[in-house]
C-alpha positions as CSV (number, residue, x, y, z in Angstrom):
1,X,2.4,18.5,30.1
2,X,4.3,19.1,26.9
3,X,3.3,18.4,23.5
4,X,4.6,15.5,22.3
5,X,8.2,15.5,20.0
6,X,9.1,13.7,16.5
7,X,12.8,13.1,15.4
8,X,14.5,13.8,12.2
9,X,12.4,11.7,9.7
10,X,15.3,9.1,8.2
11,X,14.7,8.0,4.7
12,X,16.4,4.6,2.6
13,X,16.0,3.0,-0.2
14,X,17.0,-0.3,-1.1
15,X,18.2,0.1,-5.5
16,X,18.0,-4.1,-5.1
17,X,14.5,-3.9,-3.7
18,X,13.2,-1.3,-5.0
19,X,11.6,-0.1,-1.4
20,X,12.1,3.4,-0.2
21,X,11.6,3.2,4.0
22,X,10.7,6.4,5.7
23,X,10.8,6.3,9.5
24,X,10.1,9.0,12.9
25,X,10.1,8.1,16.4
26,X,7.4,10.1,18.4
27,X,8.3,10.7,21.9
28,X,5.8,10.9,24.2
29,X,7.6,12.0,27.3
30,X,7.0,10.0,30.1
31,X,4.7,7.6,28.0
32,X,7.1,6.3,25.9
33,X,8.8,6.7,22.3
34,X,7.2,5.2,19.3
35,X,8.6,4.4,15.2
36,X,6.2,4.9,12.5
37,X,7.0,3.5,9.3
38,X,6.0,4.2,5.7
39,X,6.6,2.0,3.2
40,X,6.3,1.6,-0.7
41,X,8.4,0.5,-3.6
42,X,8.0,-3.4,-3.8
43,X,4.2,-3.0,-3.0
44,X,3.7,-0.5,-6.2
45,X,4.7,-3.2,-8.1
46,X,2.5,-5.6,-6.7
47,X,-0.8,-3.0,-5.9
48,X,0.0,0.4,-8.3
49,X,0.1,2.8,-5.6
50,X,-0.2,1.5,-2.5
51,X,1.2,2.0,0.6
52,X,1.3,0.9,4.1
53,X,1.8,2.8,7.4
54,X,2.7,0.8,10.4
55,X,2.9,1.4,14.4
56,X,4.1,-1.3,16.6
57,X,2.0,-4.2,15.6
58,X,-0.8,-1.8,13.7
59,X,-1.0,-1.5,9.4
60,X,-2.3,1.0,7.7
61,X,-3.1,-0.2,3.9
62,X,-3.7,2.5,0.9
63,X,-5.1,1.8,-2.4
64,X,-5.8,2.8,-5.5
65,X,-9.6,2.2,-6.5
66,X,-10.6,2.1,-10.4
67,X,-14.1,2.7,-11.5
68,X,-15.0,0.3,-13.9
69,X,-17.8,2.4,-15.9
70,X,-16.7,5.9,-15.1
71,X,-16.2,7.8,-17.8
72,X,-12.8,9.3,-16.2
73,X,-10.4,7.0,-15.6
74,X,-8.6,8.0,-12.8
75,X,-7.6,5.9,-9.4
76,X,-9.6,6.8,-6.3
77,X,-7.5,7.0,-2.8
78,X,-9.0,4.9,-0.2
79,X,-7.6,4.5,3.1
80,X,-8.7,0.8,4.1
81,X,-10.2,0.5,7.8
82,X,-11.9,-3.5,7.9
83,X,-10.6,-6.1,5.2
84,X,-12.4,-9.7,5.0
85,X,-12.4,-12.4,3.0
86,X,-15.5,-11.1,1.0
87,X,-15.4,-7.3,1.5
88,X,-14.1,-4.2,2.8
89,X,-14.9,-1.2,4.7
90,X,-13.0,2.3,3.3
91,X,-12.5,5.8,3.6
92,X,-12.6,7.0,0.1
93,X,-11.0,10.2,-1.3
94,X,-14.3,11.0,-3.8
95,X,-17.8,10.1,-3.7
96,X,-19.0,6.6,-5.1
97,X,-22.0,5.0,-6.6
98,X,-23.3,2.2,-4.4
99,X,-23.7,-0.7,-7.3
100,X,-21.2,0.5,-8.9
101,X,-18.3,-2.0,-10.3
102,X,-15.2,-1.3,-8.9
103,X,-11.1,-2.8,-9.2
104,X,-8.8,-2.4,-6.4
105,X,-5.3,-3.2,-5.9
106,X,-4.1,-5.0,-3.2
107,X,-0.8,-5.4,-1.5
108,X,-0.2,-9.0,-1.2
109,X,-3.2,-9.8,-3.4
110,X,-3.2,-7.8,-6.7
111,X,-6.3,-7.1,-8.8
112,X,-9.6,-7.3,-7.0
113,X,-13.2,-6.8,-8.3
114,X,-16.3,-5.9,-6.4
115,X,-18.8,-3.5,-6.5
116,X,-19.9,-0.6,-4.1
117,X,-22.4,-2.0,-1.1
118,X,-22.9,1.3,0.5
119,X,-21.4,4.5,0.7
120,X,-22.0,7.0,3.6
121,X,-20.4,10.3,4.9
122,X,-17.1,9.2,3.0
123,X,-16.8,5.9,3.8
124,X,-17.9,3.1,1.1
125,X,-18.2,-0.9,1.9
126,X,-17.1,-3.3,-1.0
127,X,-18.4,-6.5,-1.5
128,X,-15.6,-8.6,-3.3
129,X,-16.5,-10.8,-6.7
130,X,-14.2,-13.7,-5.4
131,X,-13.2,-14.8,-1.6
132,X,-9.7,-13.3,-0.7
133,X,-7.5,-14.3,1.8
134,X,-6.7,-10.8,3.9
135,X,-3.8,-12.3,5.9
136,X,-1.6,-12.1,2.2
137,X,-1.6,-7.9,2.7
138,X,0.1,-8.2,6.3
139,X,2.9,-10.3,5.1
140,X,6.0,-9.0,3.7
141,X,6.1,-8.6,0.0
142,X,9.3,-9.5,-1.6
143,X,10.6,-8.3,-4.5
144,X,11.2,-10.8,-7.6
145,X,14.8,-11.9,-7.5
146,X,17.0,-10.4,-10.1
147,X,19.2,-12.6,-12.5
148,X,22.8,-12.2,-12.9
149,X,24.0,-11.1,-16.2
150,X,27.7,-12.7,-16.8
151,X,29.6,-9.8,-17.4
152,X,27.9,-7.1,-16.3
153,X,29.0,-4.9,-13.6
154,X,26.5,-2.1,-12.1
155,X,28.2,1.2,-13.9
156,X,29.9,-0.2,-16.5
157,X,28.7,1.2,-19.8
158,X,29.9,-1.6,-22.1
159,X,28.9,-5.7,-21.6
160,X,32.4,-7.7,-22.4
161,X,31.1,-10.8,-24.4
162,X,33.9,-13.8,-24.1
């Protein structure tokens, strides 16, 4: 049995968007070819870091966690396995508090507050502040829609006013 083969990884992005698309195809010989897709651009705007990974009909969601009390203000990674209405299950890039107050970002959603429920061999469970609605990260995000400025021309160094 041989091992199985990716293609050239092909890269876009989309200046109107904002979205930069990065996508293999993993071929698995005689079971079949598969894309993966990563994403991010129009969700940074929306959740600061995020991105999402998807597989046929499979997400993966990334975000950015902000300790509310730590004295270093940095974002923690964490690599989201369960979403619910009223909490979340993680893998999480550095240790955390349980009790602790957390914000995360997320695509879809924006801002959310919790704090830490448990945390165990890397893995943390948030209990959200507020009810969210998880279906809002698996839809598409758009971008906001740009305004035309009479006049102007993409390249043109000098706006002609009539």
């Amino acid at each position: 049995m041989s091992a199985p083969t990716t293609s050239p990884v092909t890269a876009e992005y989309d200046p109107e968007d904002g979205v930069t698309t990065a996508t293999a195809v993993i071929d698995n010989g005689s079971f079949g070819s598969r894309s993966i897709t990563f994403e991010t651009g129009r969700l940074a705007r929306q959740a600061a870091g995020s991105v999402t990974v998807t597989m046929g009909d499979s997400m993966l969601l990334s975000a950015p966690l902000r300790r509310v009390n730590a004295p270093v203000r940095h974002p923690v990674t964490l690599r989201i396995r369960n979403l619910s209405a009223g909490g979340m299950m993680a893998e999480c890039s550095e240790p955390v508090a349980t009790g602790e107050q957390v914000v995360l970002e997320l695509r879809g959603i924006g801002e959310v507050t919790g704090s830490v429920a448990w945390c165990h061999d890397g893995r943390i469970g948030i209990s959200f502040d507020t009810p969210i609605d998880p279906r809002l990260t698996r839809k598409p995000v758009t971008a906001p829609k740009r305004t035309a400025v009479p006049g102007y021309a993409p390249g043109r160094r000098s706006l002609k006013i009539s």
